[in-house]
N, C-alpha and C positions, 0 to 999 in steps of 0.2 A: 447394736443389738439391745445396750440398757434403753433407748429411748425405745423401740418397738415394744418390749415389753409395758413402758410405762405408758405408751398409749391406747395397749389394749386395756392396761386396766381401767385407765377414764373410762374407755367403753363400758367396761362391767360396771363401774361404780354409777353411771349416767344412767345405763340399763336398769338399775336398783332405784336411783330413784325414781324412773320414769313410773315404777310399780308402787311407789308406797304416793304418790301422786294417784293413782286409781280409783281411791274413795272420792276426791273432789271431782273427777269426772264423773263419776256414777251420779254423782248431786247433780249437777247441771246436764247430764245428758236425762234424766225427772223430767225436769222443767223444762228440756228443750221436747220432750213429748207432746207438752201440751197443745190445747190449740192456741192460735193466734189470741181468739177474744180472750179467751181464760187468763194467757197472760197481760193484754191490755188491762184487762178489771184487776186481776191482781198488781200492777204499778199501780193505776189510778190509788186502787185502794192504800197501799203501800205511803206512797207521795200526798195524800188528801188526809187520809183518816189516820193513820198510823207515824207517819213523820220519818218512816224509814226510807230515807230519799239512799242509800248502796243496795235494798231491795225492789227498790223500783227500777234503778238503773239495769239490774239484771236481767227483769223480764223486760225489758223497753231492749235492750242491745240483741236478747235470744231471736225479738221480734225483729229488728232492724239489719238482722243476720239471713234474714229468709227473702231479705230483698234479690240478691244473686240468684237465688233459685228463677230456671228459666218458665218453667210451669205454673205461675202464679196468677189466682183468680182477681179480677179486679176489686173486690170488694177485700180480699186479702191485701191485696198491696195499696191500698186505701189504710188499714193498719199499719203497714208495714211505716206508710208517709208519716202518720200520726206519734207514730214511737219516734220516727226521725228526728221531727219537729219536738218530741217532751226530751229526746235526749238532749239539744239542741239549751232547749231552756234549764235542766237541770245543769249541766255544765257549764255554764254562764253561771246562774245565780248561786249555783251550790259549793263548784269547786272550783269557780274563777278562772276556770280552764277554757279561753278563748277560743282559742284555736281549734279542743273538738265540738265546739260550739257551732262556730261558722261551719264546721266540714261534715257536719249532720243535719244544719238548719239545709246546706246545700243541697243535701241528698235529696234533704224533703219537700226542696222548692222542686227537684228536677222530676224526682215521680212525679208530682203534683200537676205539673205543667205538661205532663208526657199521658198523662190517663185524666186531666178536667177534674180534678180536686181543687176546683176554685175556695171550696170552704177551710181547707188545711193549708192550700197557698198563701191565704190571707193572714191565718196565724203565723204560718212563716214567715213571709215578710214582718209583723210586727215583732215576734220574739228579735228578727234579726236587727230590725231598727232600734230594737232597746237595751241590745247585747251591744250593739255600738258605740250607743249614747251614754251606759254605763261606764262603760270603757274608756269613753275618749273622757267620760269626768272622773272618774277615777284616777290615771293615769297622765293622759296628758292636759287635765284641766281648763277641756272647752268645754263651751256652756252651749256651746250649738253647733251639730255637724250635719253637713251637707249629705252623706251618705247616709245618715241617719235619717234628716228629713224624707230624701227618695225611696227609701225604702218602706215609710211610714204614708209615704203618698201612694206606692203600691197598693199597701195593705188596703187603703180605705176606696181605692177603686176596684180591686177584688173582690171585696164583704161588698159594697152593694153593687155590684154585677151579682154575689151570689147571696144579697140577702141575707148574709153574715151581719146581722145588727149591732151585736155587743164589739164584732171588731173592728165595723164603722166608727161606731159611736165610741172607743178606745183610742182610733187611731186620730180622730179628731183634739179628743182631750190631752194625747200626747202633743201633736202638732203645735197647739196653744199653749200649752207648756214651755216648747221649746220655744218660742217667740218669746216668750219673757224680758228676754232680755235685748230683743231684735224693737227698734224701732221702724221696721218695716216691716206690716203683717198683710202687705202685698203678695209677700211670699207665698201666702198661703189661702187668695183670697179664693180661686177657683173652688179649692176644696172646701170653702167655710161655706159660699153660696150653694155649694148642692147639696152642703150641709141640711143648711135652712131650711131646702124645700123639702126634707126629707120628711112624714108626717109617720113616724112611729110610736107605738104606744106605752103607757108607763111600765110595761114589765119589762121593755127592754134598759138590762143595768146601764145605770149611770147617763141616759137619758137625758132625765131634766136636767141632771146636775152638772151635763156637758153642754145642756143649751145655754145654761146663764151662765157659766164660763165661757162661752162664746160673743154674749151679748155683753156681757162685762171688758173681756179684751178688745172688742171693738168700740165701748162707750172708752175706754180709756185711751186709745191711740188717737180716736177725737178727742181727745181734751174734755172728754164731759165726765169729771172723774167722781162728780157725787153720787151722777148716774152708774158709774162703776162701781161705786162702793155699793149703793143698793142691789144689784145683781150678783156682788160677792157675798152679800148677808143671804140674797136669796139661796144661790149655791149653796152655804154653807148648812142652811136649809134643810136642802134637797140629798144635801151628802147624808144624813139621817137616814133616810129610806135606802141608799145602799149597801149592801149586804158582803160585798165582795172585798172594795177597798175605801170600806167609810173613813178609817182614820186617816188613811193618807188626803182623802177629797177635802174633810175638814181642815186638814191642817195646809193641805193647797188653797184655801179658800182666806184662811186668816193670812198664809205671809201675803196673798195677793192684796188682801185690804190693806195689811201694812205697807206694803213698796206705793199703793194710791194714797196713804194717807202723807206718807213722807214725800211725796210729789206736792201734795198740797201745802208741806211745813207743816203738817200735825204731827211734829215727831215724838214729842212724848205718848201721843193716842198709839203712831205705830210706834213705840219701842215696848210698850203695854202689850200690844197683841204678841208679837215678836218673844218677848219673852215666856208668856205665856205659852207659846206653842215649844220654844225652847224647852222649856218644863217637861210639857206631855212626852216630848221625842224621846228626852233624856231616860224619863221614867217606863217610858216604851222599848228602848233600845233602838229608838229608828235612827240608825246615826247619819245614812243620806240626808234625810229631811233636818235631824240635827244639824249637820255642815253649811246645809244650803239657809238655816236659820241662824248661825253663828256667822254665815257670811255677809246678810240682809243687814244682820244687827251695827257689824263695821262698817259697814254704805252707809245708816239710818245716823249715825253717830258722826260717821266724817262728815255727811252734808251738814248737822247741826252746828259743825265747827268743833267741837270735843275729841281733840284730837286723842286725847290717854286714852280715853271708852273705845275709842275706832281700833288703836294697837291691841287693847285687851282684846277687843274680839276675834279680831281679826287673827290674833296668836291662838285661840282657841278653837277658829276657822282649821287655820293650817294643823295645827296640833288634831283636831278631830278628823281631819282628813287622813291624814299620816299615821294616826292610829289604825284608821279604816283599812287601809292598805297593808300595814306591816298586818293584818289580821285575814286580811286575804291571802296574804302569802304565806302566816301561818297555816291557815286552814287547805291551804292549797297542796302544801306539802303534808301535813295531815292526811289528807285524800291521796297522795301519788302514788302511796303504797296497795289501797283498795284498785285505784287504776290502773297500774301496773297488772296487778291481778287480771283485771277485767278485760286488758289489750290480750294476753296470756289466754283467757277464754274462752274472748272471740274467735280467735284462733281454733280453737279445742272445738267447737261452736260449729264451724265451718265443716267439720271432720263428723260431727256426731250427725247432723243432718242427714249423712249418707250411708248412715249406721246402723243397723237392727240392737246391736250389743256390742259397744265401746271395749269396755273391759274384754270382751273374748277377743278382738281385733286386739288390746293392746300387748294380751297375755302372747297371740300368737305372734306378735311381731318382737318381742323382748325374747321369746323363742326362737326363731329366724337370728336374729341378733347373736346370742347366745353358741345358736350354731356354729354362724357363721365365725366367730370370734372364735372358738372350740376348734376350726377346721384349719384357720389359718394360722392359732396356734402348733396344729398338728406339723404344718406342712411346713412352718418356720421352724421348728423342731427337727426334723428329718431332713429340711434342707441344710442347718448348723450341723449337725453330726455328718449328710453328707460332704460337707462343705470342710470339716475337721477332719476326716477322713482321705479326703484329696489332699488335702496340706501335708498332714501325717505321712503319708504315699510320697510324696514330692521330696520330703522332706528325708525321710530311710533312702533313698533314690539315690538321692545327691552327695548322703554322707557315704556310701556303697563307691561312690564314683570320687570319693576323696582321694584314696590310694593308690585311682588308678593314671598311669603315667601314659600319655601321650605316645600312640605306635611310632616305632622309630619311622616306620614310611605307611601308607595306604596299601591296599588292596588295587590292584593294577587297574581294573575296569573301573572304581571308584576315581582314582587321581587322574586318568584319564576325560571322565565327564567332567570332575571339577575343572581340569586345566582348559574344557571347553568353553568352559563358562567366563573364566577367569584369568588365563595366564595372558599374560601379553600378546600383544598382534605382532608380535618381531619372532625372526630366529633366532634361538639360541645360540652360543656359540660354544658351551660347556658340555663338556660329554659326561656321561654316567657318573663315572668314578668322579669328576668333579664336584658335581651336584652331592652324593652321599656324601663327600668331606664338608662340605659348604654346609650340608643338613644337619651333620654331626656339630657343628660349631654353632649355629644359629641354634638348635635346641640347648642348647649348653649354657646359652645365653640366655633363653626364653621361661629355665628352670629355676633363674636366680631372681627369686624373689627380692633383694636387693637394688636388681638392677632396674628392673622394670616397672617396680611402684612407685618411680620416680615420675613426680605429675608432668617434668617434660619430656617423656623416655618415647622416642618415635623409633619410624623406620629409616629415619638415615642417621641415628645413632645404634642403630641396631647394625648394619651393615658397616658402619666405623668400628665396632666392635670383632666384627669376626673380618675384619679386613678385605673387603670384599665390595663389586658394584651394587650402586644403590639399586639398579635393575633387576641382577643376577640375585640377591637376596630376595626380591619380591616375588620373582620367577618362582623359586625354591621353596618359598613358604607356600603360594598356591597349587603349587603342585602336589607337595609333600602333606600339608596340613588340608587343602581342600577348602580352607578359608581363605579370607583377605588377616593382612597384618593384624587391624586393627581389632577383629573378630577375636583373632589367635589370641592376643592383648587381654582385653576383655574376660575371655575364658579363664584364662593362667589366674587374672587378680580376682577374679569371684570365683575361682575355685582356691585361693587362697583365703578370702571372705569366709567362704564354707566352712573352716578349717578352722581357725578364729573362735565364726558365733558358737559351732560346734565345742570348741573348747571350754566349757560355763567357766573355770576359774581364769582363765586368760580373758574372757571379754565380761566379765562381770564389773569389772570397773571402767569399762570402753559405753561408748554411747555410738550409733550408728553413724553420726556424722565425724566421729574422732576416727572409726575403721574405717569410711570414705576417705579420709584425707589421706592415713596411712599408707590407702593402696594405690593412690592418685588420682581418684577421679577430685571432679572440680569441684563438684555441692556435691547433698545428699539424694538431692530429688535425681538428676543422672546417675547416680549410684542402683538407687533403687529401681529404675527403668531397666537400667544391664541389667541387675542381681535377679528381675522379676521374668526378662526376656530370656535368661540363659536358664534359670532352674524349674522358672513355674509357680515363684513364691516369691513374699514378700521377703526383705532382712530380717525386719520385724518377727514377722509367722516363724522366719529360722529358727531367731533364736527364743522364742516362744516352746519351741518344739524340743527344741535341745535342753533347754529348763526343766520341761517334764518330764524328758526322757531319764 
């Protein structure tokens, strides 16, 4: 009963909160009002101008939440892909959170592919290629993955199928990237050739500055590396006029001169560059590009033979990786709190959609609740009192039935159907008067509570007692009592029980299984089976009853 009680209160107490949580719903079921664009420009804005990347994640999820809806206009779910895809990238780069990275880039490759969003496909595959390629250098410290490449091969036969120039011209600069360190840029020759013939004009970003990094990796895997170096002067050029990600071009453009100049044994010229770009990272905070220049630095130092310069770097290599990381997992968990949140929403998110007024559905259902909690307290209530009630009943009954002694014989018609039931399949061979002396002697026996509490007290020490066949005694009990022996038995010691727990200062020091043994059952738990089959109540309830009484 205390555990009922303490369950309904969780209820009320869950109830209560459910209600002081109703202003955070009222806020987000606002914003889940709005339309699709409104929320799109408010992320963009949010995530570009503002830096508020958990306000952006908001309306980018409210919108990625309307994908489920069946009713959805194509130029809607063309949004819907789009949020997919920025949740995609904010969670990779923001909160290092892989996982809902891939499972929303997912989403937005499969609308994408499912409604011909060839231009949001292509961004998807690239976010996903770089959410990869971070990952695998972050963590497990490859410098080139095959999954990443395919995925990056994707992108860039997507954007030009759909004319996507900047994620052409992205997905190539990556590619060439990744080959760095691949002396086989075979790998990537298909893509670099349609590259070439591709004739776009200088406002698409990063353009030129991906053409002579093109012509540069290709004058270097020939062996024509002064010819490289010039087209990495020219890149670093060209990275000037880009607008988007000029520092990272420039600073790809110097270690690239450095790794051609140390090919050549001009190691001091590149440990010059090298350093200097070292510099700028540090004083930028770009710790990627930091890592990947503290790692150059230990390659440019061990080829020279310098072995101490190679350990120093190479310690500030791993040292600034392993910072980078213990910082992601800072910042990771930093965010799991907002996240949490935001899983918690979606949820809420799902519900409001189908909503006119959140708050009057929540008030009504904390009322239904309420009720219902109120009703089945009622009826828990009423069932304990009727349920105390019968006990109580059961319990005056039985002590009423203390006093009362066993009819010397039945009711004629009564002992007659018993002895139908039950008396033996033989003739008798005892007449009347024999039977009442037999019956006088067997009750005489059955009265003594001494005799028969005894745990091995049967019926052919009962009929040893009054001198008599073990037949003829069994005869006589079923005829007389209407029971079997062991019934008669039973009766006599739990109306001797009754007597006992009814007694509060005779069994205030007894425990239930010390008056079991006393009256000879074997355990408690057979004890309590008779006590519960002969009265209607437990021992326990007895003497509970009798306590109060």
């Amino acid at each position: 009963m205390k555990q009922l009680y303490a369950i309904l209160l969780m209820l009320l107490i869950s109830v209560s909160a459910l209600g002081a949580n109703a202003y955070n719903v009222n806020q987000y079921n606002h914003l889940a009002r709005l339309s699709t664009e409104e929320l799109m420009h408010r992320g963009q804005d949010f995530l570009q101008n503002k830096g508020l990347v958990d306000s952006a994640i908001v309306c980018y999820s409210i919108v990625a939440h309307r994908a489920q809806s069946e009713n959805q206009e194509s130029k809607e779910m063309y949004q819907i892909a789009r949020a997919l895809n920025n949740l995609g990238y904010i969670y990779a780069t923001y909160y290092y959170d892989y996982h809902k990275a891939y499972e929303n880039l997912n989403q937005s490759m499969e609308l994408s592919k499912r409604y011909g969003f060839d231009n949001n496909l292509a961004y998807a595959y690239l976010n996903m290629a770089s959410i990869i390629n971070d990952r695998n250098s972050l963590y497990a410290g490859e410098d080139f993955s095959s999954d990443a490449l395919d995925n990056t091969r994707q992108a860039f036969d997507v954007a030009v199928k759909a004319q996507e120039w900047n994620v052409a011209v992205t997905s190539i600069y990556n590619m060439l990237e990744m080959m760095r360190n691949k002396n086989d840029i075979g790998l990537i020759e298909p893509e670099l050739n349609r590259f070439k013939n591709l004739q776009l004009a200088d406002s698409v970003e990063m353009w030129q500055c991906t053409r002579m990094f093109c012509q540069a990796t290709e004058a270097y895997f020939a062996g024509q590396y002064a010819t490289a170096l010039e087209y990495y002067n020219q890149m670093q050029a060209k990275a000037q006029e880009v607008t988007t990600n000029r520092q990272q071009c420039i600073i790809k453009a110097m270690q690239q001169k450095a790794m051609v100049l140390a090919t050549m044994h001009r190691y001091h010229e590149a440990i010059d560059y090298l350093q200097q770009v070292a510099e700028i990272t540090s004083k930028q905070g770009m710790q990627s590009e930091l890592i990947e220049t503290h790692q150059a630095l230990a390659q440019v130092y061990a080829a020279m033979g310098d072995r101490q310069k190679a350990d120093l770097y190479d310690y500030k290599y791993l040292k600034a990786k392993d910072e980078l990381i213990h910082k992601s997992h800072a910042e990771k968990l930093e965010k799991s709190r907002f996240l949490d949140e935001m899983r918690r929403v979606n949820e809420q998110v799902e519900q409001i959609q189908a909503k006119h007024e959140r708050a009057h559905q929540l008030l009504l259902m904390m009322s239904l609740i309420a009720a219902i909690i109120l009703i089945a307290l009622v009826l828990l209530v009423r069932s304990n009192i009727k349920q105390r009630n019968y006990i109580r009943h059961l319990y005056e009954k039985n002590v009423q039935l203390l006093d009362v002694k066993v009819a010397a014989d039945q009711p004629a018609s009564h002992a007659v159907d018993k002895q139908e039931e039950s008396a033996p399949k033989y003739q008798s061979q005892l007449d009347q008067e024999s039977k009442d002396r037999l019956f006088d002697q067997i009750k005489h026996v059955m009265d003594d509570m001494s005799i028969i509490c005894k745990p091995d007290f049967s019926l052919q020490q009962l009929a040893t007692l009054v001198g008599s066949n073990y037949k003829y005694v069994s005869q006589v009990v079923n005829e007389r009592y209407g029971k079997s022996f062991k019934q008669v038995l039973n009766e006599q010691r739990v109306r001797e029980a009754c007597r006992i727990l009814n007694d509060t200062q005779q069994s205030s020091h007894l425990t239930i299984e010390a008056i079991a043994a006393n009256l000879g059952f074997n355990s408690r738990s057979n004890f309590t089976v008779t006590f519960k089959r002969i009265t209607g109540i437990s021992p326990s309830d007895f003497m509970k009853m009798a306590k109060e009484k």
